[in-house]
C-alpha positions as CSV (number, residue, x, y, z in Angstrom):
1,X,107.5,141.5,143.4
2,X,107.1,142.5,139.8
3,X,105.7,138.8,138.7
4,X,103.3,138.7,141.3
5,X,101.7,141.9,139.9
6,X,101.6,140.5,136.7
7,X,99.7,137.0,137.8
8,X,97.5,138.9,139.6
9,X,96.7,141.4,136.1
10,X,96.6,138.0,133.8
11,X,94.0,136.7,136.3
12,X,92.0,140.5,136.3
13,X,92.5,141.7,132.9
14,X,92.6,138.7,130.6
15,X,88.9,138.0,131.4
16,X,89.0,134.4,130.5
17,X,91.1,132.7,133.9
18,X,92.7,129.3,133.0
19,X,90.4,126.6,134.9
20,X,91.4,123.3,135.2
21,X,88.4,121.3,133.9
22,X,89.2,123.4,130.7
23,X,92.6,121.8,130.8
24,X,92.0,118.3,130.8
25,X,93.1,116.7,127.6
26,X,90.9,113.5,127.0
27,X,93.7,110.5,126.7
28,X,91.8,109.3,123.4
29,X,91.9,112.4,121.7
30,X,93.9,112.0,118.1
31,X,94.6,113.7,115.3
32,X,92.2,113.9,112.0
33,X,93.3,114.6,108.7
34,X,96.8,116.0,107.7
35,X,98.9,117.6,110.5
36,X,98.7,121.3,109.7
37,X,102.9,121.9,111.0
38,X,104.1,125.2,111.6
39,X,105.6,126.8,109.2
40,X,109.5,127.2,110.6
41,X,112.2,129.5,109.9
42,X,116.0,128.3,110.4
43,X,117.9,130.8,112.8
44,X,121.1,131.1,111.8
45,X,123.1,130.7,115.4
46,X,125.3,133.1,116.8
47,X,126.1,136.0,119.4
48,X,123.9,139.1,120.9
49,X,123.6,141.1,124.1
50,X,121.0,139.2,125.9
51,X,118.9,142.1,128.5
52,X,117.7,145.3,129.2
53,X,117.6,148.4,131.4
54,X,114.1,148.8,132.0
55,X,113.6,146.2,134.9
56,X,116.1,144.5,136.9
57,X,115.4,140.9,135.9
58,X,116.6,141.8,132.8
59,X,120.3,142.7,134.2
60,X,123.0,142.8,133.9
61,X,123.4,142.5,129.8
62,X,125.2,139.7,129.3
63,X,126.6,137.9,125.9
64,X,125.1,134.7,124.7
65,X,126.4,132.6,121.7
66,X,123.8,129.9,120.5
67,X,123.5,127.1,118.2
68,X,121.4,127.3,115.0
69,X,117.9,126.5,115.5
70,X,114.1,126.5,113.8
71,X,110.9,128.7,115.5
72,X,107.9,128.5,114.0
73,X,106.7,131.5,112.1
74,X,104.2,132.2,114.4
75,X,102.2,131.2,117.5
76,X,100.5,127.8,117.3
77,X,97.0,128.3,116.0
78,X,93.8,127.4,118.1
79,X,92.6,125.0,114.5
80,X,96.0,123.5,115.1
81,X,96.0,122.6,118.8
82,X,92.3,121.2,117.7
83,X,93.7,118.6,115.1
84,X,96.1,117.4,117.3
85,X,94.4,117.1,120.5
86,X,90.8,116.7,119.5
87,X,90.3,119.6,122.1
88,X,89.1,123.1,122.2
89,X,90.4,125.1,125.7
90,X,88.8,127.9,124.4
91,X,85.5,126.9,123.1
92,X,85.6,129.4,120.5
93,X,84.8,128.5,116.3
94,X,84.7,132.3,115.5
95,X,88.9,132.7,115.4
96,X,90.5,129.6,114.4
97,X,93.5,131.1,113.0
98,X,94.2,132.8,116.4
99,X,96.6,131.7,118.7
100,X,95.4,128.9,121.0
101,X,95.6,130.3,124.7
102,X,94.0,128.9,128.2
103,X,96.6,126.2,128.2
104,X,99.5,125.9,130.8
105,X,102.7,124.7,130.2
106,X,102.5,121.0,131.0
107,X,98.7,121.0,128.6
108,X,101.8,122.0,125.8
109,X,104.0,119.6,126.4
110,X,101.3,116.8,125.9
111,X,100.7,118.5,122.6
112,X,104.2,118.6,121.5
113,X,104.6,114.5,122.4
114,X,101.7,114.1,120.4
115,X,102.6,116.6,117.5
116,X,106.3,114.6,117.3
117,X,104.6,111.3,117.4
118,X,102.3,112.5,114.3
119,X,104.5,114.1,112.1
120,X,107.8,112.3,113.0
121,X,109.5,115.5,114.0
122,X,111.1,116.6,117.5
123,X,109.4,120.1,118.1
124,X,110.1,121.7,121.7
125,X,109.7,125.1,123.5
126,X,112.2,127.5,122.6
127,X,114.9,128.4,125.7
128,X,114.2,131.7,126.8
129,X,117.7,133.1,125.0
130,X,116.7,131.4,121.7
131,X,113.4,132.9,121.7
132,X,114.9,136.7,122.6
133,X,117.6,136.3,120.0
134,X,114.9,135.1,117.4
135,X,112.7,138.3,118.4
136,X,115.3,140.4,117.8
137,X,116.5,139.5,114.4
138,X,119.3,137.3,115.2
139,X,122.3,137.9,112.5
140,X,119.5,140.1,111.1
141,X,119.2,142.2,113.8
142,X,118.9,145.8,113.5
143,X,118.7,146.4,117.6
144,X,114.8,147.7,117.9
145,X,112.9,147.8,120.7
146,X,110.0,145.3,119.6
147,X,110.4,142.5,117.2
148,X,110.8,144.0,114.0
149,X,110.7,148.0,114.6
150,X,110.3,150.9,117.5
151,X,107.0,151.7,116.2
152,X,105.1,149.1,118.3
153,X,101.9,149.9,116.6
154,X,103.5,147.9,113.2
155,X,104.6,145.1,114.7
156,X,102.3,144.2,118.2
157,X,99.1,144.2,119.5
158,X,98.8,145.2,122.6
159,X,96.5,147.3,125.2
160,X,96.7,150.4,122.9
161,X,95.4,149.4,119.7
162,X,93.8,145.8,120.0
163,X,90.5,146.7,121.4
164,X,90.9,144.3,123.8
165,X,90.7,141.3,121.1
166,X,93.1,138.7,120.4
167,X,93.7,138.6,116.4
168,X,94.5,136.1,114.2
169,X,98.2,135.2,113.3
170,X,100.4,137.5,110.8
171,X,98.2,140.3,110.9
172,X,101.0,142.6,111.9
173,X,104.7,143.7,110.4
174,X,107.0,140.5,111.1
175,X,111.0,141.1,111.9
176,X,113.9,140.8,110.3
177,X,113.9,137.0,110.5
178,X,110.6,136.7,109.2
179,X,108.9,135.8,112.4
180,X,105.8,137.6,113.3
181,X,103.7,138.4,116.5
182,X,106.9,138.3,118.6
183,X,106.2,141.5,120.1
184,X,102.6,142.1,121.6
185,X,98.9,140.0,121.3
186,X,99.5,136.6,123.4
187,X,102.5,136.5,126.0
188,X,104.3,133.0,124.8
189,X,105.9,130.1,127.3
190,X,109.5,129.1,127.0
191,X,110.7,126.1,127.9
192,X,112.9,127.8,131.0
193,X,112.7,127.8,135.1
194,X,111.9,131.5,135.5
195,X,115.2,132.7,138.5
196,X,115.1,136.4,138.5
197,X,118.9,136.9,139.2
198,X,119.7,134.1,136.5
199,X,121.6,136.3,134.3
200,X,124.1,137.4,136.7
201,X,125.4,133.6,136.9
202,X,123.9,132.8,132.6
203,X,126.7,130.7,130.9
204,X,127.4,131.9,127.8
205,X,126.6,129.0,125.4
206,X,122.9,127.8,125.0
207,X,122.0,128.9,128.3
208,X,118.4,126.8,129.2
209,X,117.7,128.5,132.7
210,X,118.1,126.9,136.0
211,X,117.4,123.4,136.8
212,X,114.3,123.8,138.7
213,X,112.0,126.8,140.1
214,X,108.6,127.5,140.7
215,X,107.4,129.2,137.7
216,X,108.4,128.6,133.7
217,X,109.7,132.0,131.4
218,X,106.9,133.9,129.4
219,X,108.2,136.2,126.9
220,X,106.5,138.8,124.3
221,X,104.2,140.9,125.8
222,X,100.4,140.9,125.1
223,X,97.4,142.8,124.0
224,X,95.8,143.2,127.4
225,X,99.2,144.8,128.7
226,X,101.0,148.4,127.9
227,X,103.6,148.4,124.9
228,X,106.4,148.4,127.4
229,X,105.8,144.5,128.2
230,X,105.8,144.4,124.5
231,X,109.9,145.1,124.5
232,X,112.1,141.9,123.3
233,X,113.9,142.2,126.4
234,X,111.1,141.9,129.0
235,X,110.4,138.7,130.9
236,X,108.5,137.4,133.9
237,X,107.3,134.2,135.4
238,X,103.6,131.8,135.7
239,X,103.1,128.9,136.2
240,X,99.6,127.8,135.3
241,X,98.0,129.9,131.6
242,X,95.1,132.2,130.9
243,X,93.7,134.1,128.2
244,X,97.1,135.7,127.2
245,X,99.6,133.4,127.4
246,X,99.8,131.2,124.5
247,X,103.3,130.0,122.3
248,X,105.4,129.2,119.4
249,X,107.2,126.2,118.5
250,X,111.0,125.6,117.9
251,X,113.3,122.4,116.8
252,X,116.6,121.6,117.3
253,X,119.4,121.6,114.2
């Protein structure tokens, strides 16, 4: 299946696998200084063609209506998942303004307890229809391809023009919402159970996946993969993280 294929190329092509002694968050670890919070844009709420044509996990196209919401401008920055967790997955000092990766899905949600216990705030995961209405403009929307344009190259890195490098945040074009790096340079987690044939069944209001699964939604494409996976549409499971799968925070209205 098509998500196998793609844990198998985060594993090969990434170059830096997600191992778990890298993972382990020390339970003393705390916050120094003042929380550096994401910088958040409100998304008006409202209703879009949720889908694609390209693969079939992205059928049928299906209308969603959701509640207002915020998402962070960007990705959540490797300095900031070092102030709150006292932890460095990466090991790196060179990049600190790019997006912290090498962290799975349950590493983030110990951040995010943490994060809301520092600043006072409830910051979550985006649902997987929040986060493809965001990246494609919401009441903004001017139906492109990738977040913010059909040129690819102005709005995502991606296998094609990053040299194989992840870059740091807001280097690129951001979309109509003000949001950048939706499209391309580090895949991003939503807070979603990954079902393949979940939007035949989708209710229309605030859908937030099925109840359980295997695997958790990644969205965004990445700048290991081909601009395709780049698309606002496209979507595919994991369940563990690796060098291109980092993420983006959202709150509640």
């Amino acid at each position: 299946m098509n998500y196998i294929l793609i844990a198998v190329l985060l594993i090969t092509v990434a170059g830096t696998p997600w191992w778990p002694g890298n993972s382990k968050l020390s339970e003393n670890a705390t916050a120094f200084g003042t929380i550096n919070e994401p910088g958040m844009v409100t998304v008006q709420g409202g209703r879009f063609a949720m889908g694609g044509h390209e693969n079939n996990n992205e059928q049928p196209i299906h209308t969603v209506t959701l509640s207002s919401f915020k998402l962070a401008k960007y990705e959540t920055t490797l300095a900031q998942w070092q102030q709150v967790m006292g932890s460095n997955p990466l090991g790196r000092t060179d990049c600190m303004d790019c997006p912290v990766t090498a962290v799975g899905w349950d590493d983030i949600q110990t951040f995010i307890t943490k994060l809301n216990t520092l600043s006072g705030k409830t910051y979550r995961l985006p649902t997987e229809a929040e986060w493809e209405y965001a990246a494609r403009g919401g009441t903004k929307s001017k139906g492109f391809d990738y977040a913010g344009s059909n040129d690819v190259n102005a709005v995502a890195w991606t296998f094609a023009n990053s040299g194989s490098t992840i870059h740091p945040v807001r280097q690129k074009q951001a979309n109509e919402l003000g949001l950048y790096d939706m499209s391309g340079r580090v895949f991003e987690w939503c807070t979603d159970w990954y079902d393949e044939i979940y939007y035949a069944n989708s209710p229309e209001h605030d859908p937030k996946g099925p109840a359980t699964r295997p695997h958790r939604v990644f969205r965004g494409g990445s700048r290991a993969f081909e601009p395709a996976k780049s698309r606002v549409a496209y979507r595919n499971p994991f369940r563990l993280g690796y060098a291109n799968l980092g993420f983006r925070l959202a709150s509640s209205l």
